[in-house]
N, C-alpha and C positions, 0 to 999 in steps of 0.2 A: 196242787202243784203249780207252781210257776217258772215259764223258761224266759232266760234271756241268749239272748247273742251280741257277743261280746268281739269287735275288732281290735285289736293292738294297735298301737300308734308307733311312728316311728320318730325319734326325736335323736337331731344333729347336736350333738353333747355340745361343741366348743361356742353356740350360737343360742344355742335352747331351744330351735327352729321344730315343730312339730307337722309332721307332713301324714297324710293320709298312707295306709301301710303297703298297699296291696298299689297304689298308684306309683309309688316311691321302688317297691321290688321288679314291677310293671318293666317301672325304667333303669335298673340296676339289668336285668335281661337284657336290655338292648346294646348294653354295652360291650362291645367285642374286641378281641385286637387279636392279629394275627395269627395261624395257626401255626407257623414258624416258632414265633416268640412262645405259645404255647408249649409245643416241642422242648423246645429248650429248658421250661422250666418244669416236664416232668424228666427232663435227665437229669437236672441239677435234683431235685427231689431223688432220683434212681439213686445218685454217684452220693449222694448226704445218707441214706441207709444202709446203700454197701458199703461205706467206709467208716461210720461210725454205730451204727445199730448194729449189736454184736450176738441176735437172738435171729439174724435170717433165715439159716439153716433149721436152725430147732424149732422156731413159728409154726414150720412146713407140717414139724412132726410129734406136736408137742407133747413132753411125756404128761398122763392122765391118771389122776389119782384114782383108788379101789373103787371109789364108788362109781365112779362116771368115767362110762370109756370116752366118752365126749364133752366133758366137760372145759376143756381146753379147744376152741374151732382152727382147724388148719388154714394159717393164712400163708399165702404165697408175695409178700409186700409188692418184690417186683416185676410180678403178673399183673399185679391190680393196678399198679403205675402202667404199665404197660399198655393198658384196657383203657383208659379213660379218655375218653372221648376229646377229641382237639378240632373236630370237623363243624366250622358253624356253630359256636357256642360260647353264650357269654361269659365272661369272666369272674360272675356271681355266680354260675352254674358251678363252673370248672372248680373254683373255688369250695364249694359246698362236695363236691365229689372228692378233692384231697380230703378234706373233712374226715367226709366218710370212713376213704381207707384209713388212716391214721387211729381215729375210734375202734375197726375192727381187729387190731394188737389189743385192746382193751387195758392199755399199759397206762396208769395213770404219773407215769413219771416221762413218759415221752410231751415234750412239749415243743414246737417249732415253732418261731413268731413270725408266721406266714403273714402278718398283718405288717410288714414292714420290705415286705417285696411290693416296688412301687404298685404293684397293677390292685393290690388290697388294701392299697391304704387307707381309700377312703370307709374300709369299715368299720375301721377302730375306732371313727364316730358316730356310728349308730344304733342307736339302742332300744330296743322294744319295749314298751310300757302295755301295763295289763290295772286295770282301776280293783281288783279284789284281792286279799290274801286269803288264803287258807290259813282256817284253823284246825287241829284236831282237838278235837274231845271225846271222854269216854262218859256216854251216859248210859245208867243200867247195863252195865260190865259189858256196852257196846259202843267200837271204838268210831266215830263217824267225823264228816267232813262239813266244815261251817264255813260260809264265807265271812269277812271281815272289808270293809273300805276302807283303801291303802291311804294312808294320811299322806303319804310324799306323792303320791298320784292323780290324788282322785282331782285335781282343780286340772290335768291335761284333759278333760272329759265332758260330756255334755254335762252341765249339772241337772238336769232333769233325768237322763239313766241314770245317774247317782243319789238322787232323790227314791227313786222305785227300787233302787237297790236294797236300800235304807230299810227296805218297810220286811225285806224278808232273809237279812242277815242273821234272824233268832234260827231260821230255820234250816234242815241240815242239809247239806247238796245230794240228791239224787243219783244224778248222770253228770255227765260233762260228754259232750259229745257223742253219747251213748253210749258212753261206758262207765263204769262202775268209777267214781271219779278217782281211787287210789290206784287203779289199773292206770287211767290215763295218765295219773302224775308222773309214774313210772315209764310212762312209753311216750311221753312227752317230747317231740323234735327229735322222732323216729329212733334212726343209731347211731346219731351222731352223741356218743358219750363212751367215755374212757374208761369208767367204772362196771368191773364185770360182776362185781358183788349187788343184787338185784336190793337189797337193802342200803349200800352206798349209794346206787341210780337214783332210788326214789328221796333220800334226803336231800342229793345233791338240787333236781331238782325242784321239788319244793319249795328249797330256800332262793330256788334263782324264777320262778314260773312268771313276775311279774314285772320282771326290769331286768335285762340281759342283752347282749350285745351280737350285731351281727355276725362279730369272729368266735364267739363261742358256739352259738346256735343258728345257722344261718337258714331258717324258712324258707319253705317254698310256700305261693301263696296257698295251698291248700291249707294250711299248718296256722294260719293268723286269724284265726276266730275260733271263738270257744262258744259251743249252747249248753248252756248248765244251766240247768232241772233242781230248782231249789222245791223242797217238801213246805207247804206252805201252811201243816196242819189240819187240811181241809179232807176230808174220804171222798 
């Protein structure tokens, strides 16, 4: 077996600027403005759901089909607004917290372009890079997970990890963070995702694990390193 650990980069689109991930969220943290202003923009969030979200009431209670008395989670919208922290708290935080609540409707059609209220603007240029894809393959009617080197990525990266990559992309991935890697793709950037169908979660992303933007998925730094456990053939 072979492990690597693997950081994300963060790269400023309009510039092409690539900055270290965890230095660059570091200082996204530090960033705060008032708790007032704060305030203010979880009531405009409050007055924008109660006057156009027409599912508040029903959220609370929502009806549940035969099979599953739970399959539907009771969400309270504007309890969770209500809860979110305004005390001492950067505006990446706060930000990642609406996030949150808005994911937990699991409504893939609610969509708010909170990236255009001045205090997020600057996220709409930053984007995470990741140097491997996934592939699936099925060998001996067993369906497993390969890594591949991302042709539009791999030159953001040291070329010597890209080199060691190289020598065990034949081989299938193990783990990813110690998990079963297709658990992890699934529960990849916690619950921030709109898709309640657990086979919608894991396409969605899949298709996004390797280049995605700080207003879709916003990390915390625990969340920017991957160790994936490639099978290297060896017992």
């Amino acid at each position: 077996m072979k492990k690597f650990i693997f950081y994300c980069v963060l790269v400023v689109s309009y510039a092409y600027y690539i900055y270290d991930s965890y230095k660059l969220i570091e200082y996204l943290d530090t960033i705060k403005i008032d708790k007032n202003n704060l305030e203010e923009l979880k009531a405009s969030l409050s007055l924008l759901f109660k006057d156009y979200y027409p599912y508040n009431e029903i959220s609370k209670n929502p009806p549940q089909p035969d099979f599953d008395n739970n399959y539907h989670k009771k969400i309270d919208i504007q309890k969770l607004i209500k809860g979110i922290n305004t005390e001492n708290i950067s505006i990446y935080k706060f930000y990642r917290e609406i996030k949150k609540i808005i994911s937990e409707l699991k409504d893939p059609n609610i969509y708010i372009d909170l990236y255009k209220i001045k205090y997020f603007n600057i996220l709409k240029s930053l984007f995470f890079e990741f140097p491997i894809d996934f592939v699936i393959k099925k060998i001996n009617d067993k369906i497993e997970l390969y890594g591949a080197i991302s042709k539009l990525y791999k030159n953001d990266f040291d070329p010597q990890l890209i080199n060691e990559i190289e020598k065990y992309i034949n081989s299938n991935i193990i783990s990813i963070n110690g998990q079963n890697p297709f658990d992890f793709i699934s529960s990849f950037g916690g619950n921030i995702e709109s898709t309640k169908n657990i086979h919608g979660t894991f396409t969605r992303k899949f298709n996004r694990h390797n280049f995605f933007s700080l207003i879709e998925y916003p990390l915390d730094l625990n969340e920017l390193n991957m160790e994936i456990i490639f099978n290297s053939g060896k017992k």
